[in-house]
C-alpha positions in Angstrom: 14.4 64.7 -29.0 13.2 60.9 -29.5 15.6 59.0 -26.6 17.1 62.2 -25.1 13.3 63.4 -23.9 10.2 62.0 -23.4 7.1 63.9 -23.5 3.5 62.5 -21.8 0.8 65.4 -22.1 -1.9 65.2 -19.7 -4.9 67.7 -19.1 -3.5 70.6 -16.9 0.6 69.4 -16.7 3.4 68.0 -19.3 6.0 66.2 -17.4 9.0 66.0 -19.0 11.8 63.1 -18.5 15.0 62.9 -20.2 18.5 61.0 -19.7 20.3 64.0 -18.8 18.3 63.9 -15.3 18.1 60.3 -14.9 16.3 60.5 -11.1 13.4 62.8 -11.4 10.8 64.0 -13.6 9.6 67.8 -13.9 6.0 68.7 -14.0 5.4 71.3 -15.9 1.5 72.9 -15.6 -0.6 73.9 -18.9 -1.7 77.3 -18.8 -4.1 76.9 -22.2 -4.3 80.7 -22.7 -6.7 80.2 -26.3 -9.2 77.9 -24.7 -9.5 79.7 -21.9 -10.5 82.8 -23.4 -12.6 80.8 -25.6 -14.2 79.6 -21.9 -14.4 83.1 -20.9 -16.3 83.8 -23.9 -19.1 81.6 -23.3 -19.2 82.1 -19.5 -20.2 85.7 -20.8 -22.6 84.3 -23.2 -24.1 82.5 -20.3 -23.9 85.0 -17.9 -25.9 87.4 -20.4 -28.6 84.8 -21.4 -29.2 83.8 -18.0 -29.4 80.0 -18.5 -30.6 77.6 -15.7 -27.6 77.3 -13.7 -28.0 74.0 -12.6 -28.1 72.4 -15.9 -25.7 74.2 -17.6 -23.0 75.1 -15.1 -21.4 71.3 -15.2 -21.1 71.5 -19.0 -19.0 74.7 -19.0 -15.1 74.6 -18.2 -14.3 77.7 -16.4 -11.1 79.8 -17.5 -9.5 79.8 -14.6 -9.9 75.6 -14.9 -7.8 75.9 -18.5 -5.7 78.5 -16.9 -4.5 77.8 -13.3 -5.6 74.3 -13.1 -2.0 72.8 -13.6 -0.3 75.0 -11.1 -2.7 74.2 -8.3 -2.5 70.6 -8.9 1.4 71.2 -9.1 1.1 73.2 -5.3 -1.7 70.5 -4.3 0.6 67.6 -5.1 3.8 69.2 -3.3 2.0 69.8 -0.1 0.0 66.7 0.3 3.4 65.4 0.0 5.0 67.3 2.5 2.3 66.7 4.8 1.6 63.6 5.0 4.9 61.9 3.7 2.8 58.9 2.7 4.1 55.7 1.5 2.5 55.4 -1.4 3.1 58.3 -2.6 6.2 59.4 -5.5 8.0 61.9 -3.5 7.6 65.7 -5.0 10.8 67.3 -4.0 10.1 70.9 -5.0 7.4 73.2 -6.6 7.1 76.4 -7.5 3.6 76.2 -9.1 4.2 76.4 -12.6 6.6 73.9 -11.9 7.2 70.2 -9.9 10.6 68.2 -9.3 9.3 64.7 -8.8 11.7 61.6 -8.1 11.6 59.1 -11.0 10.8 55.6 -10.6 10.1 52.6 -12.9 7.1 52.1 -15.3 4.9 49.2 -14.3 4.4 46.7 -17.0 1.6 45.1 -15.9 -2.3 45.0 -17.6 -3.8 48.1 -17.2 -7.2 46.1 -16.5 -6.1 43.4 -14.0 -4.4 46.4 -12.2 -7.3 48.3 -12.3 -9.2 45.4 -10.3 -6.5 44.7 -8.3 -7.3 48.6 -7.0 -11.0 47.7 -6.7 -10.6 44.7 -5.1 -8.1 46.2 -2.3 -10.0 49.2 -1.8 -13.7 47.4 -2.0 -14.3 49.8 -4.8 -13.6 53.0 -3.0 -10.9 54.0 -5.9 -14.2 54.2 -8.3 -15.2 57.5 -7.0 -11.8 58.5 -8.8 -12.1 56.8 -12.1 -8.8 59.1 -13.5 -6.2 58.7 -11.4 -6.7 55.0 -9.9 -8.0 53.9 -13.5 -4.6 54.7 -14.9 -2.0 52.9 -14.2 0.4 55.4 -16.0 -0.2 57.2 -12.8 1.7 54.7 -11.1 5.6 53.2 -10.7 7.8 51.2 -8.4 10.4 53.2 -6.4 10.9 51.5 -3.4 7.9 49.7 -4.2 4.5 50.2 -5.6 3.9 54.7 -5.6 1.2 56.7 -7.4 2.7 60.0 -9.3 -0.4 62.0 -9.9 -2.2 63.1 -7.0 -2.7 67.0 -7.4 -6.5 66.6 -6.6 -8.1 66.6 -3.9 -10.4 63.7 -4.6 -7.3 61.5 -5.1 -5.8 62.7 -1.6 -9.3 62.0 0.3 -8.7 57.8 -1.4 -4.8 58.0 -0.5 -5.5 59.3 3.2 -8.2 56.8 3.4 -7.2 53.8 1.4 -3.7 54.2 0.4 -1.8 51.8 2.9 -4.9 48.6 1.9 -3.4 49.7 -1.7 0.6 50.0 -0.4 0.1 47.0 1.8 -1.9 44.4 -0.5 0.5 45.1 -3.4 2.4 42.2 -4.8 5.2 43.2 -6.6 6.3 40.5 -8.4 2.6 39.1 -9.5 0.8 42.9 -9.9 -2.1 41.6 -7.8 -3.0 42.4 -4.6 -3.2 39.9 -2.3 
């Protein structure tokens, strides 16, 4: 499988690139059946001992989180797309929830950490209220210029809608700062 497929695991999707579709990408969304039983199972145990909810609520991964967590990123991502056709954005060409078609563009070889303050600095810090997507810059390519891949949540569409053209704009290709 080495050259023929690639394999890049995140938490709630695989996507899935291989040579014999050169031009897009397939998103495939993790339904972690074990761990979310294991999630249901202290939900219950919660439920039953009646801890404070506000303390303990933010430590405990719902099931439905490890189960459906992939496809509605996968659904998110399609329709923010369609919507709002953004520039920066990778277009997603299809989705049936359990699974995305996204066009494939080039890795960007640039240092994670100067791109990530080439973000900040663009944005004024806005992309710090989402640390995973805008942190990454695996989330990232150049396709027509500089596009983000991952943007299933809706934290990361509230940045895009508000910030994405200082980000599309200020890009400079050929350095990797923005300007």
């Amino acid at each position: 499988m080495g050259e023929l497929f690639q394999i890049h695991k995140g938490t709630s999707r695989v996507v899935l690139s291989s040579s014999l579709f050169p031009k897009v990408v397939v998103k495939v969304a993790r339904i972690r059946l074990i761990a979310g039983c294991i999630s249901l199972w202290k939900w219950k145990r919660f439920l039953l001992h009646r801890f404070p909810w506000k303390v303990y609520h933010r430590c405990l991964p719902t099931p439905a989180g490890f189960w459906w967590k992939g496809v509605v990123e996968n659904w998110n991502e399609h329709n923010f797309y369609q919507e709002n056709k953004h520039p920066l954005l990778q277009p997603t060409l299809f989705s049936m929830g359990l699974v995305n078609i996204q066009t494939r563009g080039q890795p960007l070889k640039y240092d994670s950490g100067k791109f990530r303050e080439c973000l900040h600095r663009a944005t004024n810090g806005a992309v710090a209220a989402d640390g995973h997507h805008f942190d990454n810059i695996n989330n990232f390519c150049f396709w027509n210029g500089l596009k983000m891949v991952d943007y299933g949540s809706p934290n990361t569409q509230r940045i895009i809608e508000s910030c994405g053209a200082m980000i599309k704009e200020g890009f400079d290709r050929e350095f990797g700062e923005i300007v």
